[in-house]
SEVEXDO-539526 format. One record per residue (C-alpha): residue number from 1; residue in one letter; x, y, z. Coordinates in steps of 0.5 Angstrom, whole numbers, plus 500, padded with zeros to 3 digits. Example, Ala and Ser with C-alpha at 12.3 -4.5 7.8 and 13.67 -1.06 7.14 Angstrom:
% residues 2
<r pos="1" code="A" xx="525" yy="491" zz="516"/>
<r pos="2" code="S" xx="527" yy="498" zz="514"/>
//
This chain:
% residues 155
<r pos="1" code="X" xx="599" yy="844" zz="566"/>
<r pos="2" code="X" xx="599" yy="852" zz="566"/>
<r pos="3" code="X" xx="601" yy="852" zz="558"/>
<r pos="4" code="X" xx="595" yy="847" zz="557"/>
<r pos="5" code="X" xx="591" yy="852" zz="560"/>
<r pos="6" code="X" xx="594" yy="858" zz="557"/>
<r pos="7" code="X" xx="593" yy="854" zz="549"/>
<r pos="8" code="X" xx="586" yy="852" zz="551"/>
<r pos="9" code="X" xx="584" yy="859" zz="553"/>
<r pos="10" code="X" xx="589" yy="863" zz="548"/>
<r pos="11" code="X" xx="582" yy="860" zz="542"/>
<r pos="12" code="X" xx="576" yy="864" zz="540"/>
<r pos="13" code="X" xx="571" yy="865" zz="544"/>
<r pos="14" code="X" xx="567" yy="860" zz="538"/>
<r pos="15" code="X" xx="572" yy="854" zz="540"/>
<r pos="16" code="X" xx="571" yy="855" zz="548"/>
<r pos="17" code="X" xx="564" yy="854" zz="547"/>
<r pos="18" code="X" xx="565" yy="848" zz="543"/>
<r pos="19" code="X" xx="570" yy="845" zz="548"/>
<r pos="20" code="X" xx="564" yy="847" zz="553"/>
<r pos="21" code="X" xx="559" yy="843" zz="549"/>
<r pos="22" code="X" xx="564" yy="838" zz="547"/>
<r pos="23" code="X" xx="564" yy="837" zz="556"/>
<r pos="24" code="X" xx="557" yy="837" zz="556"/>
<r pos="25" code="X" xx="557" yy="831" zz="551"/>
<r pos="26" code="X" xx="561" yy="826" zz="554"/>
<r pos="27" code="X" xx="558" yy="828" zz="560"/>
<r pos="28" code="X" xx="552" yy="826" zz="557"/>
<r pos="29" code="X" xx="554" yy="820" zz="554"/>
<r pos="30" code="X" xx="557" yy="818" zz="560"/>
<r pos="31" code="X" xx="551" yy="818" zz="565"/>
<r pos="32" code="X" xx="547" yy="815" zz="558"/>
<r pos="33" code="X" xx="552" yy="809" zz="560"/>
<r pos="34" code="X" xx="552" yy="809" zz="567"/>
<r pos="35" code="X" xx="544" yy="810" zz="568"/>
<r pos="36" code="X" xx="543" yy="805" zz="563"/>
<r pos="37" code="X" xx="539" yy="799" zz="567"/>
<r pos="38" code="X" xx="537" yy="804" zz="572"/>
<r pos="39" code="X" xx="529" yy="804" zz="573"/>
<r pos="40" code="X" xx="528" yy="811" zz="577"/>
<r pos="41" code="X" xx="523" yy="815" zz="573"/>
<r pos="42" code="X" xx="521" yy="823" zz="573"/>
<r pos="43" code="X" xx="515" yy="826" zz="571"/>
<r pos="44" code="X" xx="515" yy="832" zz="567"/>
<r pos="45" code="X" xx="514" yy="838" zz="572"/>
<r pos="46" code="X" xx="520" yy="836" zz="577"/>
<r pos="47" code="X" xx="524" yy="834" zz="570"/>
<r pos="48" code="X" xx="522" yy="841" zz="568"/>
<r pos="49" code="X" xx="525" yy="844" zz="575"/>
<r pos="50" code="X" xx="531" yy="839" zz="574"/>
<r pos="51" code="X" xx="534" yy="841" zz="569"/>
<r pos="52" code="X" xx="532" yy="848" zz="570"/>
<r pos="53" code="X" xx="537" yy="848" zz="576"/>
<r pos="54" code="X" xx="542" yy="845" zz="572"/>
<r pos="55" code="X" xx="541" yy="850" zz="567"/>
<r pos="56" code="X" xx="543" yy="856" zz="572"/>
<r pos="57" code="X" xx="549" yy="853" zz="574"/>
<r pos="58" code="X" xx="551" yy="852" zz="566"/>
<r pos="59" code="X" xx="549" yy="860" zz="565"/>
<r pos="60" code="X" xx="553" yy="862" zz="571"/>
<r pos="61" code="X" xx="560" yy="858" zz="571"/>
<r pos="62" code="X" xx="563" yy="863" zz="565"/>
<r pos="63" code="X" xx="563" yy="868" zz="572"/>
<r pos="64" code="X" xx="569" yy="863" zz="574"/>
<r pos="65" code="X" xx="573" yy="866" zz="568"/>
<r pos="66" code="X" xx="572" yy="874" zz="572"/>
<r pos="67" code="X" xx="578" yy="870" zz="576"/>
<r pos="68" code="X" xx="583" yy="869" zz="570"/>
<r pos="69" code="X" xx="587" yy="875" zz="572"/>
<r pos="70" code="X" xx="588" yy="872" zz="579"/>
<r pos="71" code="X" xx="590" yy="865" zz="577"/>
<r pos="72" code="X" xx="595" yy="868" zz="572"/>
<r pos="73" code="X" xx="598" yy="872" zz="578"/>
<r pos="74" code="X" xx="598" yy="867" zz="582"/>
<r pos="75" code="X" xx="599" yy="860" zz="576"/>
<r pos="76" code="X" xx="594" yy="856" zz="577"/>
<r pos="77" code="X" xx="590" yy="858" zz="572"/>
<r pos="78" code="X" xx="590" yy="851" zz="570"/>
<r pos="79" code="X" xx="587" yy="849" zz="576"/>
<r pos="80" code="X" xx="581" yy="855" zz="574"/>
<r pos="81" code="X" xx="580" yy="852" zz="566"/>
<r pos="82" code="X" xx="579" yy="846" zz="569"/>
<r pos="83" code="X" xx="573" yy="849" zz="574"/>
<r pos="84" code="X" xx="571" yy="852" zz="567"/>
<r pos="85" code="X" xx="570" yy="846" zz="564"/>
<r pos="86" code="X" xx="570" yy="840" zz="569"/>
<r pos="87" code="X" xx="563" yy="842" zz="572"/>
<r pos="88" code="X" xx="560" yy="843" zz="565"/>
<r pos="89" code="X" xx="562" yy="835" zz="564"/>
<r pos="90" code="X" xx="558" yy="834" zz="571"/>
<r pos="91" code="X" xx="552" yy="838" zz="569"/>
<r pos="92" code="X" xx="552" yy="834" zz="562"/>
<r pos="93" code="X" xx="552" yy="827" zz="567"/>
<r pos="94" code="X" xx="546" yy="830" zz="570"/>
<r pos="95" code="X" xx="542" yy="832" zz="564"/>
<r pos="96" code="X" xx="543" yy="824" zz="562"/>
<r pos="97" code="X" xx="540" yy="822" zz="569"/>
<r pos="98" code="X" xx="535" yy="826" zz="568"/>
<r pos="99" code="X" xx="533" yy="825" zz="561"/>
<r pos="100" code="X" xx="534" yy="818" zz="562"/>
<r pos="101" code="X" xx="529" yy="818" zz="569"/>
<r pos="102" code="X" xx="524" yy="822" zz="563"/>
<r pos="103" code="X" xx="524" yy="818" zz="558"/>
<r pos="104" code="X" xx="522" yy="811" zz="563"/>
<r pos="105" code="X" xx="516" yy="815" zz="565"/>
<r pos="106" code="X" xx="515" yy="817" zz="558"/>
<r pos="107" code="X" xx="515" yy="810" zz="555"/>
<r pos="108" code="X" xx="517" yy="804" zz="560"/>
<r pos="109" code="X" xx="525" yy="805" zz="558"/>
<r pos="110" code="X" xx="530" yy="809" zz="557"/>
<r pos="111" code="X" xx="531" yy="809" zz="549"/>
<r pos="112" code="X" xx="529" yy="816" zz="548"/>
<r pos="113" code="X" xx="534" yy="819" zz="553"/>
<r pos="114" code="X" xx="538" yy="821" zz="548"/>
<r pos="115" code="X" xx="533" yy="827" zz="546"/>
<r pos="116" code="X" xx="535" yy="830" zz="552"/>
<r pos="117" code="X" xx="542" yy="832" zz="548"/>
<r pos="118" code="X" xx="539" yy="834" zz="542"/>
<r pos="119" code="X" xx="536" yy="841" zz="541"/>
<r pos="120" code="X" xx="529" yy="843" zz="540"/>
<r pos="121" code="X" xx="528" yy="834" zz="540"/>
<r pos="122" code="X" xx="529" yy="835" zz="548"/>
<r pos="123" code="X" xx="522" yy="839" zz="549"/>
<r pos="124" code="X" xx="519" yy="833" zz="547"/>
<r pos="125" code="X" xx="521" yy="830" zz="553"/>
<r pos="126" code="X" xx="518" yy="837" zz="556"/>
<r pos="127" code="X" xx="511" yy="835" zz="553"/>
<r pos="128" code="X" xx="510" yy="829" zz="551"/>
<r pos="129" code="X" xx="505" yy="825" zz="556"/>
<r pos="130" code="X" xx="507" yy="820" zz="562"/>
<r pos="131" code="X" xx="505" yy="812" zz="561"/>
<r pos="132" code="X" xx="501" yy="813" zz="567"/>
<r pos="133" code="X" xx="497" yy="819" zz="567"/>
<r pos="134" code="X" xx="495" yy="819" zz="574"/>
<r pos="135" code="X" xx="496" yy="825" zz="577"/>
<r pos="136" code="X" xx="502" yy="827" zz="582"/>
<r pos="137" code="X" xx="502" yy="831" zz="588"/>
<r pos="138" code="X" xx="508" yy="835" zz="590"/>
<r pos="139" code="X" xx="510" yy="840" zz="585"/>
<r pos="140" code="X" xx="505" yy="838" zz="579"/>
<r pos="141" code="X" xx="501" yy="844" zz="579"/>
<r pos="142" code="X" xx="502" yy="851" zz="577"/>
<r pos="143" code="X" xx="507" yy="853" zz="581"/>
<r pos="144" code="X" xx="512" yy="849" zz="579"/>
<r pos="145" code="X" xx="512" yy="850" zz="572"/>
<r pos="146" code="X" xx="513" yy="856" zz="573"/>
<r pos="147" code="X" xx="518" yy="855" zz="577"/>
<r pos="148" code="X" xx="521" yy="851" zz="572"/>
<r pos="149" code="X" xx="520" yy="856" zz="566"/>
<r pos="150" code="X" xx="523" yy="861" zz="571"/>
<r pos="151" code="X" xx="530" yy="858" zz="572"/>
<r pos="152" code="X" xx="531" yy="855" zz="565"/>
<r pos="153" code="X" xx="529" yy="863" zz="563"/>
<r pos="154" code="X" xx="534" yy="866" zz="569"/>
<r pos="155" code="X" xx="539" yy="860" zz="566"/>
//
């Protein structure tokens, strides 16, 4: 494993991040498979800080890799490759609960989930209006939108 590990990061910072993205789709499509009959709907603010939240803790795993000295020293630098890129897989499945949760608010189904991996056609599930335009309590106000542009800004 420490050869795998040491051939993985030995690669241009390019191919470590498509490695990354690469986590982060089969996460995705992963959630899409799993979430697919599920019926739970999110509106759009708490989709917003959602997925804020998830983008934090994506723009803050490459701080693991301040760790990489150690781990050699140590041989366990597999076991931090893998804390790399294991959590950007599990964000990946959240990101598909989460779009998946939005495009049945959206629309009554979760057919439109997809988008939510795909660039600039994810602000669509930011944008576009619910089924049921009542309004919401809790964090559908100003705040929580500026909470939520604030974490995504921050990730």
């Amino acid at each position: 494993m420490e050869k795998l590990a040491h051939t993985i990061l030995a690669q241009s910072e390019a191919v470590l991040m498509l490695v990354g993205f690469a986590c982060l789709a089969i996460g995705f499509v992963l959630g899409l498979f799993v979430r697919r009959q599920a019926a739970w709907s999110l509106r759009r603010v708490p989709y917003l800080i959602w997925v804020g939240g998830l983008t934090i803790v994506i723009g803050f795993l490459p701080l693991l890799w301040l760790l990489s000295f150690a781990a050699v020293n140590a041989g366990i630098l597999w076991v931090l490759t893998m804390g790399g890129f294991s959590p950007t897989a599990l964000c990946g499945i959240g990101f598909a609960i989460l779009a998946h949760a939005r495009a049945i608010n959206m629309g009554g189904t979760g057919r439109r989930a997809w988008w939510g991996i795909v660039p600039f056609l994810n602000l669509a599930l930011f944008f576009l209006p619910p089924d049921d335009p009542v309004p919401s309590g809790g964090f559908a106000n100003g705040f929580g939108v500026l909470l939520g542009l604030s974490l995504l800004v921050i990730g």
